[in-house]
C-alpha positions in Angstrom: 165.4 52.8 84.3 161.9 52.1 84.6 159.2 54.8 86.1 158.3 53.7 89.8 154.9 52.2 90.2 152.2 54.7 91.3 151.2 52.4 94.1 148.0 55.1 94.5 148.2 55.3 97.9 148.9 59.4 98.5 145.4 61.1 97.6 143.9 58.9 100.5 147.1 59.0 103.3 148.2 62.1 102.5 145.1 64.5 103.6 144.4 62.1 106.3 147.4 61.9 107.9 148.5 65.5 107.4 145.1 66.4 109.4 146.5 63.8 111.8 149.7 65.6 111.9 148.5 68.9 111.6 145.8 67.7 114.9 149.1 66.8 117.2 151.1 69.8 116.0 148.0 72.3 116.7 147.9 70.5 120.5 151.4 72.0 121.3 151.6 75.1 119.7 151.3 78.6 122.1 147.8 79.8 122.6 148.2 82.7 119.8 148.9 80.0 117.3 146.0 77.3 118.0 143.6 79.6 115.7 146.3 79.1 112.4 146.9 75.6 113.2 142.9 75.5 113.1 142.5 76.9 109.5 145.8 75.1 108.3 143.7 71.5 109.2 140.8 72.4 107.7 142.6 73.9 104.4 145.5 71.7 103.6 143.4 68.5 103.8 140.8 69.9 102.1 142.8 71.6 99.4 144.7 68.1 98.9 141.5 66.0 98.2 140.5 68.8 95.7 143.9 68.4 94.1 143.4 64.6 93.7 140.1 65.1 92.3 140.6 67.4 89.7 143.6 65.4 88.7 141.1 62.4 88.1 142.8 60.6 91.2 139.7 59.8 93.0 137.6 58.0 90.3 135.2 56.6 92.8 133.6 60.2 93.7 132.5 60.0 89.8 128.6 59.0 89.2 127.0 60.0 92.5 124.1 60.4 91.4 121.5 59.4 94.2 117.9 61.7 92.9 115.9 63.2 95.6 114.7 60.2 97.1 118.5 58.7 97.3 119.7 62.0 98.6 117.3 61.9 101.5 118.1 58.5 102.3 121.5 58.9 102.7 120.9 62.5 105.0 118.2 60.3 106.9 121.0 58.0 107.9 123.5 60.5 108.8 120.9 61.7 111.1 120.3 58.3 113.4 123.8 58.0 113.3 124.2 61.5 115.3 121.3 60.6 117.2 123.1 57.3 118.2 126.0 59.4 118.7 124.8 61.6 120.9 121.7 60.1 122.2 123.0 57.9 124.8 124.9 60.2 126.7 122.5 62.8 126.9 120.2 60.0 127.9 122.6 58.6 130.8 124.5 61.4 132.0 126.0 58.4 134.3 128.0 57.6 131.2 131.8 58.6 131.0 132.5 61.8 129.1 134.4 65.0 129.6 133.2 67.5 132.1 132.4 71.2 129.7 135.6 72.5 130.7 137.3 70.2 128.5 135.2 70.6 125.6 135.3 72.7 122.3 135.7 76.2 122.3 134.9 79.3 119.8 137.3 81.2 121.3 141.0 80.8 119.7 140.5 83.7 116.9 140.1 85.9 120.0 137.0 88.1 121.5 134.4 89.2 118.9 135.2 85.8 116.3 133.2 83.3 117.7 130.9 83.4 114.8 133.9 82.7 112.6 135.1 79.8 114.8 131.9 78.2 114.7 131.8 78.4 111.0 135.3 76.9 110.5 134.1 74.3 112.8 131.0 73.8 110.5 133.6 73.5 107.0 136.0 71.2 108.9 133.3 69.0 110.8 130.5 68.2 108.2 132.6 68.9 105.0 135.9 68.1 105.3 136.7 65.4 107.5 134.0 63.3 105.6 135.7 63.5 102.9 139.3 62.6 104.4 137.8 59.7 106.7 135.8 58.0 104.2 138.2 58.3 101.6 140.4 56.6 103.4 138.7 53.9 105.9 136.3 52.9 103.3 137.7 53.7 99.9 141.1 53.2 100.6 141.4 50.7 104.0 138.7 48.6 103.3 140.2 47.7 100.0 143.6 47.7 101.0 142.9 44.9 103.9 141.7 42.5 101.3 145.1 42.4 98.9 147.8 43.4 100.9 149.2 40.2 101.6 148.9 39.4 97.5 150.4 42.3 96.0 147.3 43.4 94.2 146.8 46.9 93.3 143.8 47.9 95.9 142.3 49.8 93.4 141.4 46.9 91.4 138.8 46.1 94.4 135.4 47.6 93.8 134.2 49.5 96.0 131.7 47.9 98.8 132.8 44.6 98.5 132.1 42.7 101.5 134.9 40.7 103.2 134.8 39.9 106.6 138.7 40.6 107.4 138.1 44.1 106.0 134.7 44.8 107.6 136.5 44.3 110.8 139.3 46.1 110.0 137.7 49.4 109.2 135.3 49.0 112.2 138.0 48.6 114.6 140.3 51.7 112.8 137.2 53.7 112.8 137.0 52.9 116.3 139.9 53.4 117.8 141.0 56.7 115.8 138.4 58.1 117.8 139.1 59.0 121.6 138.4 56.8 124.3 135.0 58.1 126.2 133.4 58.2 122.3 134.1 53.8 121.9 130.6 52.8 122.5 128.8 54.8 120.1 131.8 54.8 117.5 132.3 50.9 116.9 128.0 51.5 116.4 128.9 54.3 113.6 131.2 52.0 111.9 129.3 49.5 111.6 126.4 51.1 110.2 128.4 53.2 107.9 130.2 50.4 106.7 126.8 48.6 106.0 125.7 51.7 104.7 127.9 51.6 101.8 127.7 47.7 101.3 124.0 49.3 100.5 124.5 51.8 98.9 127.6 50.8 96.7 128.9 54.2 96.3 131.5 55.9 98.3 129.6 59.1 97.9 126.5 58.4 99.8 128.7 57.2 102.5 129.7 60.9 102.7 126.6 62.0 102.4 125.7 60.4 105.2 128.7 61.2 107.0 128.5 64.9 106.2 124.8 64.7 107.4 125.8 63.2 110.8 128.5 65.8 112.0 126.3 68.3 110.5 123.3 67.5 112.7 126.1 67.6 115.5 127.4 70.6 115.0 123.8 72.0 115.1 122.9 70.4 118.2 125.8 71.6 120.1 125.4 75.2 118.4 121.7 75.2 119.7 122.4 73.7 123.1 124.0 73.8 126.3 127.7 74.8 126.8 128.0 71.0 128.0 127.6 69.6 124.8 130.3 71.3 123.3 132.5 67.7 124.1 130.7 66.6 121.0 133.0 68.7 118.7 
């Protein structure tokens, strides 16, 4: 009998939808459990993309190699993105968003552990989910969309290659992955992250960027007002 066809799919659905799963499952849980189910989606995501990489499973990480002035680029723009992100509600507080009640808290390791919530929050936020989302919407989706209805193995697609079925695609995912009141300025941050890597033509600085964008978050809402905690 013949060996089944990798079809190369898992080290790109696999972290990203067990941080999905581990998300829904963390929502639900009893209040003493919310702080495991908070390491658990930070870990096993993260400890899965590691996985593939050292296997050689995620050949387009290789050869990011962007020197100083590349490297400063791609930070430069992660930061408009946050800006973008942010920038209009803090400009129009008219704008729909949650009221600070509803936003993120450092307290679910208990009194005394805010410092290491925020930190966790740091690992998950500007390190990890890079790496899951844009390993999947625009390493994995974006070349998926362009061969699924022919058979072809997606990873035959190199990466950034411009199609107008899967620029749309990924947009629209990106999009709607994200909650409702965040729309506006996320269909904006796909689009320039998807142009981004057209640009760029390396999945890395993508990252980069991305990783630059929820870290300038994170730091806003650290240094602010409780109120802006609806940004984590």
């Amino acid at each position: 009998m013949p060996a089944p066809r990798d079809h190369g799919w898992w080290p790109y659905l696999g972290p990203y939808g067990l941080f999905l799963v581990l998300v829904e499952l963390g929502s639900r849980v009893p209040d003493e459990w919310v702080g495991v189910f908070r390491v658990l989606r930070v870990a096993l995501p993260g400890l899965w993309i590691a996985s593939a990489i050292a296997q050689g499973r995620l050949p387009e990480l290789r050869g990011y190699r962007p020197g100083a002035s590349g490297l400063l680029r791609d930070v430069a723009c992660g930061l408009v993105i946050a800006a973008l992100w942010m920038g209009p509600y803090l400009l129009v507080p008219a704008l729909p968003r949650p009221g600070p009640e509803e936003g993120w808290s450092p307290s679910y390791f208990g009194p005394g552990n805010e410092a290491w919530a925020w930190t966790l929050r740091l690992v998950g936020f500007a390190v990890v989910t890079p790496f899951i989302e844009e390993l999947f919407v625009r390493s994995f989706l974006l070349r998926l969309v362009d061969v699924i209805d022919t058979g072809m193995d997606f990873r035959k697609v190199p990466i950034a290659r411009f199609a107008w079925r899967s620029f749309l695609v990924t947009v629209v995912w990106f999009t709607f992955t994200h909650v409702r009141w965040e729309w506006p300025v996320a269909v904006v941050a796909g689009v320039l992250f998807n142009l981004w890597l057209y640009r760029r033509r390396h999945i890395g600085a993508v990252i980069v960027a991305h990783a630059a964008a929820n870290g300038a978050i994170w730091l806003a809402v650290a240094l602010g007002p409780d109120a802006w905690r609806v940004f984590l």
